[in-house]
C-alpha positions as CSV (number, residue, x, y, z in Angstrom):
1,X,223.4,86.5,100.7
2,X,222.9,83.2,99.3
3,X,220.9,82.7,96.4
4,X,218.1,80.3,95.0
5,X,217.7,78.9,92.3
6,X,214.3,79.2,91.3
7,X,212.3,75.9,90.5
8,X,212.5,74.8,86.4
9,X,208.6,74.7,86.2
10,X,208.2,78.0,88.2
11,X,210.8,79.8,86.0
12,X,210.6,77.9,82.5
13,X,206.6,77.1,83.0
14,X,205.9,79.2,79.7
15,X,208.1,78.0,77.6
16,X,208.6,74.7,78.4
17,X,205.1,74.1,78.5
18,X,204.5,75.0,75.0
19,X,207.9,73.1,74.4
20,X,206.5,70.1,75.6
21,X,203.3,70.1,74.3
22,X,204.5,70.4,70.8
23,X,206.6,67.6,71.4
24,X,203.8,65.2,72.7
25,X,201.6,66.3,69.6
26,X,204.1,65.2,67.4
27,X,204.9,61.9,69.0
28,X,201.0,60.7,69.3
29,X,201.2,62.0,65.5
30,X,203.9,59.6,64.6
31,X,202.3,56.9,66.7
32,X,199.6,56.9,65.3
33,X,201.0,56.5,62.1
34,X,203.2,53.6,62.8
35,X,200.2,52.1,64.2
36,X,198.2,52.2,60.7
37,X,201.6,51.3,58.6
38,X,202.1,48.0,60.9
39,X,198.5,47.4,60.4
40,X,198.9,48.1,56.7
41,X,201.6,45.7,56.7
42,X,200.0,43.0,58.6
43,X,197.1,43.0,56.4
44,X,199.1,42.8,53.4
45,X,200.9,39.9,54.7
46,X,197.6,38.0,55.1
47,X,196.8,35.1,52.7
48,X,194.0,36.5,50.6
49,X,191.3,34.0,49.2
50,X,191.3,33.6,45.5
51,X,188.0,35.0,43.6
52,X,186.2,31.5,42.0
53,X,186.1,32.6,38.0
54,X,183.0,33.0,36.5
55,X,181.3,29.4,35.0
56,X,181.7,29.5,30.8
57,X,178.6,27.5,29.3
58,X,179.8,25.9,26.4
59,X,177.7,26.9,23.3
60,X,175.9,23.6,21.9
61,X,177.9,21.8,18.9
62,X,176.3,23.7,15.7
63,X,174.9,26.8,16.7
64,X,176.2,29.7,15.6
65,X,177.2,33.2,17.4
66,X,173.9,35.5,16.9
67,X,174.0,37.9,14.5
68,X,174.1,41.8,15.2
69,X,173.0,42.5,11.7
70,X,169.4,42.7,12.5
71,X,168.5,42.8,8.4
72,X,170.6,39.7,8.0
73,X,169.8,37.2,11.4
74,X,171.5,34.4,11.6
75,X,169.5,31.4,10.6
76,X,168.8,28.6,13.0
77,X,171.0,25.9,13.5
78,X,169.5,22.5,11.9
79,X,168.7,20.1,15.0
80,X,170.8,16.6,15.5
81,X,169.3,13.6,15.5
82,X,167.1,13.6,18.7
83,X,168.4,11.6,21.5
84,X,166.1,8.6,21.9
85,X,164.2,8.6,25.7
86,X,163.8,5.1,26.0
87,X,167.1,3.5,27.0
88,X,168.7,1.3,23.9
89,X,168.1,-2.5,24.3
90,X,171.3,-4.9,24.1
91,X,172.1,-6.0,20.5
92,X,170.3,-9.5,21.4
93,X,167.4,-7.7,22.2
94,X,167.5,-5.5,19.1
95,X,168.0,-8.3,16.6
96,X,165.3,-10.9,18.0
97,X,162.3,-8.1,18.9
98,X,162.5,-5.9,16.1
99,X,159.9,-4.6,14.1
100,X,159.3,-2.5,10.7
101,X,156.8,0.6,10.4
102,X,156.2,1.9,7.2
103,X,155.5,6.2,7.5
104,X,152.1,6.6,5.9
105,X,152.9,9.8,4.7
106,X,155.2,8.7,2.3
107,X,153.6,5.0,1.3
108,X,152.5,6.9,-2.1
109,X,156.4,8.2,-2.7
110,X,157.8,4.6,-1.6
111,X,155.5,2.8,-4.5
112,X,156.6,5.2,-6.8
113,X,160.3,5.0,-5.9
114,X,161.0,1.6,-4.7
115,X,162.0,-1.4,-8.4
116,X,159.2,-3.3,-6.9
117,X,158.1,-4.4,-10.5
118,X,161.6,-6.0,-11.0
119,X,162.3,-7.3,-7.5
120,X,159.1,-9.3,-7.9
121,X,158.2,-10.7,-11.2
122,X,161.9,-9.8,-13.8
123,X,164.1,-11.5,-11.5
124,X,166.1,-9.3,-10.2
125,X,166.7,-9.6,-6.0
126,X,169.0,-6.7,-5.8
127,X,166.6,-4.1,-7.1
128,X,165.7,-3.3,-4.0
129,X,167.7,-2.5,-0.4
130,X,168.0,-1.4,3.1
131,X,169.1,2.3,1.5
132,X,166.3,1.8,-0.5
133,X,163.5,1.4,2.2
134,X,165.5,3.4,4.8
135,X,163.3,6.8,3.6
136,X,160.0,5.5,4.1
137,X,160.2,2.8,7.2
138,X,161.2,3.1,10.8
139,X,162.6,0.0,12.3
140,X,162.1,0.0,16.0
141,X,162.9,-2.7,19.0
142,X,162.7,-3.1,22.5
143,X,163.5,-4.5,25.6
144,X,161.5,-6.9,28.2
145,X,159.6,-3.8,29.1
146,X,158.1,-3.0,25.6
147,X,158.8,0.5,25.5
148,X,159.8,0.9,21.6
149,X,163.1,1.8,21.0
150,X,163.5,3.6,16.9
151,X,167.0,2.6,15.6
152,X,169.3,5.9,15.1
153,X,171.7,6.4,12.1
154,X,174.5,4.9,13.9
155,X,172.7,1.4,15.1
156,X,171.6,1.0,11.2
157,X,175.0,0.9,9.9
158,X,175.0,-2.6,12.1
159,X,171.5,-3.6,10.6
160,X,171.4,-6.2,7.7
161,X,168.2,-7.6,5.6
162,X,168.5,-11.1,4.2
163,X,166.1,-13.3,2.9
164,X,164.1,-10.8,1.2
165,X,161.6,-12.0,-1.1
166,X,158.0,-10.8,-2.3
167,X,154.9,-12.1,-1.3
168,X,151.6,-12.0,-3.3
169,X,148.5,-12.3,-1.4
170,X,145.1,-12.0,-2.1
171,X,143.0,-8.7,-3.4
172,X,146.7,-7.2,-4.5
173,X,147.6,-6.7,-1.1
174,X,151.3,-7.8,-1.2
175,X,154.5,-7.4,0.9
176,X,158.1,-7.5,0.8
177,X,159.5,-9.5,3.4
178,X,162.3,-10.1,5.2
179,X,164.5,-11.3,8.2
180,X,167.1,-8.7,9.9
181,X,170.2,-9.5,11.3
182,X,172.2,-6.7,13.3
183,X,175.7,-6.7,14.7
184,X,175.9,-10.1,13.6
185,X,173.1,-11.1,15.1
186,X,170.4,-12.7,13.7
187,X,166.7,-12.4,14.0
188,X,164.1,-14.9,14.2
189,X,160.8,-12.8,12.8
190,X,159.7,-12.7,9.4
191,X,159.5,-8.5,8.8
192,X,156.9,-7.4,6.2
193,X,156.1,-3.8,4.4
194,X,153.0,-3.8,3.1
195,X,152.5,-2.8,-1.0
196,X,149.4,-2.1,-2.6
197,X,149.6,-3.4,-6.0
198,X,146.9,-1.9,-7.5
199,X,148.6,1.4,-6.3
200,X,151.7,0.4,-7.8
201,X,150.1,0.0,-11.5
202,X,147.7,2.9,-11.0
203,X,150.6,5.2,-10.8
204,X,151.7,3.9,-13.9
205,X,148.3,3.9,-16.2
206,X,145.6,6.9,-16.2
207,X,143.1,8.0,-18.1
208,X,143.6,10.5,-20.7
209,X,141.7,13.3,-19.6
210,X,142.2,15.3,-23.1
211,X,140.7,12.6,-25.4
212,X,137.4,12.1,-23.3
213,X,135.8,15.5,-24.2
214,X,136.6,15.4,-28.0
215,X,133.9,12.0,-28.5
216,X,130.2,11.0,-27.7
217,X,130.1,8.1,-25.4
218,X,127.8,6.1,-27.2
219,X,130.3,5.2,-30.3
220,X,133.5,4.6,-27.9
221,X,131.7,2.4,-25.3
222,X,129.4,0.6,-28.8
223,X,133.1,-0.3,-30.3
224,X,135.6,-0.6,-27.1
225,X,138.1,-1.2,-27.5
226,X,138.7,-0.7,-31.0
227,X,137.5,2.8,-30.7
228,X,139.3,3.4,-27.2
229,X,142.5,4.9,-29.1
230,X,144.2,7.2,-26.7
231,X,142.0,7.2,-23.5
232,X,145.1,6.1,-21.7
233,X,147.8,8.7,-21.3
234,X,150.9,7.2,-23.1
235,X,153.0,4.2,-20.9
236,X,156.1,2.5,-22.0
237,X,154.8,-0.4,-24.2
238,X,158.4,-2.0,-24.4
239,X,157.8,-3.3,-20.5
240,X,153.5,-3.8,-20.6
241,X,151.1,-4.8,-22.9
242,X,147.4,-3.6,-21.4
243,X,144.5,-5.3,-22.8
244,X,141.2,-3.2,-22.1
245,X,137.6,-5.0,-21.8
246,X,134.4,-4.9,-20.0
247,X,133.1,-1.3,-21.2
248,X,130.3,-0.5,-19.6
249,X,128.5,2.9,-20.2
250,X,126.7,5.6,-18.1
251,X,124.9,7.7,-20.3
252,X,123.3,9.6,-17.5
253,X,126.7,11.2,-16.8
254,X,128.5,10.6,-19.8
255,X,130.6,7.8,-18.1
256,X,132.4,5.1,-19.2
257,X,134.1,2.5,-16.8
258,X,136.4,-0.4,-17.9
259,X,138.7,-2.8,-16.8
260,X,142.7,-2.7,-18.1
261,X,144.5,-6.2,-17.9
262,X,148.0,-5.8,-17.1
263,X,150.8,-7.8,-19.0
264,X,154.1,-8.0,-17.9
265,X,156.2,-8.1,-21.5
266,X,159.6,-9.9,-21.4
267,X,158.6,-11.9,-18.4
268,X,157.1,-15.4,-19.9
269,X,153.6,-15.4,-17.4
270,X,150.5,-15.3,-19.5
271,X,148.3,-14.0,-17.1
272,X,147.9,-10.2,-16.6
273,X,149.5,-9.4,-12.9
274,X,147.1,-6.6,-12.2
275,X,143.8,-6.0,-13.4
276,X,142.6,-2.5,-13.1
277,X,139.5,-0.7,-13.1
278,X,139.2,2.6,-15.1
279,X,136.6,5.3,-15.5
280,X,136.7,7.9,-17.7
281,X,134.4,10.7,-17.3
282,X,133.5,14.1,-19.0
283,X,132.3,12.6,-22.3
284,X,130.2,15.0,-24.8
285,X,126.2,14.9,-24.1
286,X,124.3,14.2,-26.9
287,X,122.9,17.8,-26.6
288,X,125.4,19.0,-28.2
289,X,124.3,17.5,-31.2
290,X,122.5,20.4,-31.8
291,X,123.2,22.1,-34.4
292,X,124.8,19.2,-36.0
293,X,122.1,16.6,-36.8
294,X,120.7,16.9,-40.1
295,X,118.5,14.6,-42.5
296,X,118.3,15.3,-46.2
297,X,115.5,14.1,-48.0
298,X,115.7,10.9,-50.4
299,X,113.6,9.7,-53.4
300,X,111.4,7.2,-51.1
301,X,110.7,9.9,-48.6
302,X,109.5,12.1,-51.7
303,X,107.4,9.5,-53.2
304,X,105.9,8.2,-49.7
305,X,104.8,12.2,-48.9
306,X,103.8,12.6,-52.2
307,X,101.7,9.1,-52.3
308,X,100.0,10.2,-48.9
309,X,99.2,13.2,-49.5
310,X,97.2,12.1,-52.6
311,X,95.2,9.9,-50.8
312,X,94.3,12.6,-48.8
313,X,93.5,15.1,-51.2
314,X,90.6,13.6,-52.6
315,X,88.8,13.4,-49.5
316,X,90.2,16.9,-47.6
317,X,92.5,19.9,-48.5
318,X,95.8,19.4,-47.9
319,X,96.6,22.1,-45.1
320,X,99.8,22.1,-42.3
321,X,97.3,20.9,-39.3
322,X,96.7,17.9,-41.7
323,X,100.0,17.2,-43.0
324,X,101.4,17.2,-39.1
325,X,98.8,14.8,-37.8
326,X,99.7,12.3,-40.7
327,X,103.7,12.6,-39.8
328,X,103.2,12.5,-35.9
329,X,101.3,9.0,-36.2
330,X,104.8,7.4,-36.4
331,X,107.4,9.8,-36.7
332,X,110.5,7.7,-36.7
333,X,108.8,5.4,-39.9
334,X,109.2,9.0,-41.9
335,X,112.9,10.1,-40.2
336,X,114.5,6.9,-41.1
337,X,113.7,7.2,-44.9
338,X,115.5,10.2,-44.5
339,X,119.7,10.6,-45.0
340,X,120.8,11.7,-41.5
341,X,124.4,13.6,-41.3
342,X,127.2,15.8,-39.3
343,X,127.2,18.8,-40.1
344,X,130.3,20.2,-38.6
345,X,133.5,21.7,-39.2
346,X,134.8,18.2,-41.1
347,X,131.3,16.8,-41.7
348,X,130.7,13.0,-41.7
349,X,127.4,10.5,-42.7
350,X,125.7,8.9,-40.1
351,X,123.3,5.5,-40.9
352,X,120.4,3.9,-39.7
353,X,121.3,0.2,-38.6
354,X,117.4,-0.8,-37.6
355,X,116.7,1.5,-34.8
356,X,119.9,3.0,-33.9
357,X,121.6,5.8,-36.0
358,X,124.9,4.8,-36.1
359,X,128.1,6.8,-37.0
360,X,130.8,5.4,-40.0
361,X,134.0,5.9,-41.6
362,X,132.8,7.5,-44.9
363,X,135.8,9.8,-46.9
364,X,138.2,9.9,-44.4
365,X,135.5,11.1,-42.4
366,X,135.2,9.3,-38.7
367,X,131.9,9.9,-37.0
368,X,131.8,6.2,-35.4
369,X,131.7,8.2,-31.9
370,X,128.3,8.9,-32.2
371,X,125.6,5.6,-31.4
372,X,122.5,6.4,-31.0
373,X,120.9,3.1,-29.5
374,X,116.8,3.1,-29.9
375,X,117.3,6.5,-30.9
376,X,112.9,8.2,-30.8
377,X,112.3,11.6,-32.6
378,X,109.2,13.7,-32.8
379,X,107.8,15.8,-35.3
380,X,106.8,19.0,-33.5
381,X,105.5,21.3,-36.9
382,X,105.3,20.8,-40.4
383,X,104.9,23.6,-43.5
384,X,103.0,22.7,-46.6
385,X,104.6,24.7,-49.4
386,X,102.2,23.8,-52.5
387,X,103.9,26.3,-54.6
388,X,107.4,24.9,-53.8
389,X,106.0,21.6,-53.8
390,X,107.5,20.9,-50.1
391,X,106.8,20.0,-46.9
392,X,109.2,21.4,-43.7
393,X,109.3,19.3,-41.0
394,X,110.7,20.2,-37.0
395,X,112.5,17.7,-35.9
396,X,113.2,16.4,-32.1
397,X,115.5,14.0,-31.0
398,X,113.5,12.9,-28.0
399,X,115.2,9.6,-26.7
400,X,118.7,7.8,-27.3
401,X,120.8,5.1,-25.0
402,X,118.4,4.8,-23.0
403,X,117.9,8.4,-21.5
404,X,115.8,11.6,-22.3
405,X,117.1,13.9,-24.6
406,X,116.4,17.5,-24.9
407,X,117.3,20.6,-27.3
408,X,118.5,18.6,-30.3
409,X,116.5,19.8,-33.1
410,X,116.9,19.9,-37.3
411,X,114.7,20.5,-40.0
412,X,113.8,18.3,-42.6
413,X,112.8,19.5,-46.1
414,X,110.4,16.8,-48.2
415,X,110.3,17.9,-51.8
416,X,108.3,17.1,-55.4
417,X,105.5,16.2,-52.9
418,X,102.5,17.7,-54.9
419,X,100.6,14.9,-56.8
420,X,100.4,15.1,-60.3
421,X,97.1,16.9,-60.2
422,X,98.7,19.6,-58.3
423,X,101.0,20.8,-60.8
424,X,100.1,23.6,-63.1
């Protein structure tokens, strides 16, 4: 009997199925990963693009890294010199249409600073310089358009000043002048700063503000300057010689203007090159003459009393009411035959020199302060003592330089008045 052989699927099928399944699995497995490794691969070969780096902003020349001590910040930087906006004119330009500003805020600092005294009138040209007028001027140009143009640091270490001289003008107002030259170039223009004089010499002479209140007005203004002493602060009286004149008094306010003449000493000019007015105020009021005034009786004010009032006697009694009305007829014919005084912590004697009560040097006493020009009193009471033989007066000083004056008040004791009758 022959036999078959049966077919491989027929007989194997169970087997080789799961044989060959297996072995498909594995291979899609392992294709699959050669795919990704070739792509891998591919990828990797590739030229990659290169990442731009980050910009770094460079920190600005001068300012320093923040601090992270917040109890100790880090201060802030000081600023350059600004950058100017308007574009710099050539050097041509710069030389020929420059100009000179002076800064206003510092005109009082540049008088007080700048040699002007010795630049202008002792001879000597180098006293004063660029360096020395750099802190208180600008010096500015420009080009055809006009725009101004201020010189930095840099373009005035190319700038040069010649021909500098001083020039006096009228009412004080001078100027120092000038012609520039820069980078070699030079300028046409005549350049002038403007100086006040009289600001100049005022800085250097003031009133004395401590000797005012110590003195009446009437005796320093009377005697100026002899009596002016120290009613300027101290100056240096090696370099100026300052001749005072033309007093002239306000007694309303206790006042006193006058004029200072300025010499130069050393420098050969007689006239003074500045004349400058002064006024000096705060001077004592002649109220405060109260409690100082006095009058002491004298042998002719005793006899005159005593004279009068025996007239009256024989004809009236003698009583205060009468004795006042005879005084107040003419009260300053009965005061002036009277010693007036100081009574103060020094005392001094004061005189009568026709209508004025006048103060003098009297025992190294010095009342000469006090001038009391057309000087009125009243008689406001008046005691009859006819036991003590006296007569009290009140005494007002009423009027004196010309103004009203109030509160000053003395007594004045008149004594040996009783006639002879009187006497027991």
């Amino acid at each position: 009997m022959e036999r078959k052989l049966r077919h491989p699927i027929v007989v194997y099928m169970p087997t080789y199925l799961i044989f060959y399944l297996r072995m498909t699995r594995k291979i899609l497995l392992f294709s699959m990963l050669l795919a990704l490794g070739f792509t891998a691969s591919c990828k990797e070969d590739m030229p990659q693009p290169t990442p731009e780096p980050t910009p770094v902003v460079p920190e600005a020349p001068g300012t320093p890294e923040p601090s992270t001590d917040p109890t100790n910040p880090t201060p802030p930087a000081s600023p350059a010199e600004p950058t100017p906006s308007v574009p710099k004119p050539s050097d041509y330009r710069i030389a020929t249409r420059m100009v000179v500003e002076p800064i206003k805020e510092k005109t009082a600092e540049m008088l007080s600073k700048l040699k002007i005294e010795d630049f202008a009138w002792r001879g000597n040209k180098d006293a004063i310089k660029l360096a020395d007028l750099l802190p208180f001027v600008t010096f500015k140009a420009s080009d055809l358009d006009g725009e101004p143009y201020t010189l930095t640091a840099e373009d005035l270490k190319l700038l040069e000043l010649v021909d500098m001289k001083y020039e006096e003008h009228g009412s004080y107002r001078d100027y120092i002048a000038f012609k520039v030259r820069y980078n070699h170039i030079s300028g046409t223009s005549v350049l002038r700063i403007p100086v006040s004089r009289r600001d100049y010499f005022m800085q250097k002479f003031q009133v004395n503000k401590d000797f005012v209140p110590q003195y009446y007005l009437g005796g320093i203004a009377h005697l100026f300057p002899a009596s002016a002493g120290e009613i300027l602060k101290e100056y240096d009286r090696a370099k100026y010689a300052v001749v005072l004149t033309d007093a002239r008094a306000d007694h309303s306010n206790n006042d006193l203007s006058f004029r200072g003449l300025v010499h130069l000493v050393g420098t050969g000019m007689e006239e003074p090159v500045m004349v400058l007015n002064f006024e000096a105020k705060g001077f004592k009021p002649l109220s405060a003459l109260q409690g100082q005034l006095t009058f002491v009786t004298s042998g002719e004010l005793n006899e005159r009393m005593r004279d009068r009032l025996k007239k009256i006697q024989k004809s009236k009694t003698i009583t205060d009411a009468v004795v006042l009305q005879l005084v107040q007829n003419n009260p300053n014919s009965w005061i002036k035959l009277a010693s007036p005084g100081i009574q103060n912590t020094y005392g001094g004697e004061l005189q009568w020199d026709g209508d004025h009560l006048v103060g003098v040097l009297s025992g190294g006493h010095d009342t000469r302060d006090i001038y009391l020009e057309n000087a009125r009193f009243a008689i406001n009471s008046a005691r009859y003592d006819k036991a003590a033989g006296t007569v009290t007066l009140g005494v007002e000083l009423i009027a004196a330089n010309g103004i009203a004056v109030s509160g000053v008040t003395t007594t004045l004791v008149i004594r040996s008045v009783n006639p002879l009758s009187f006497r027991s």
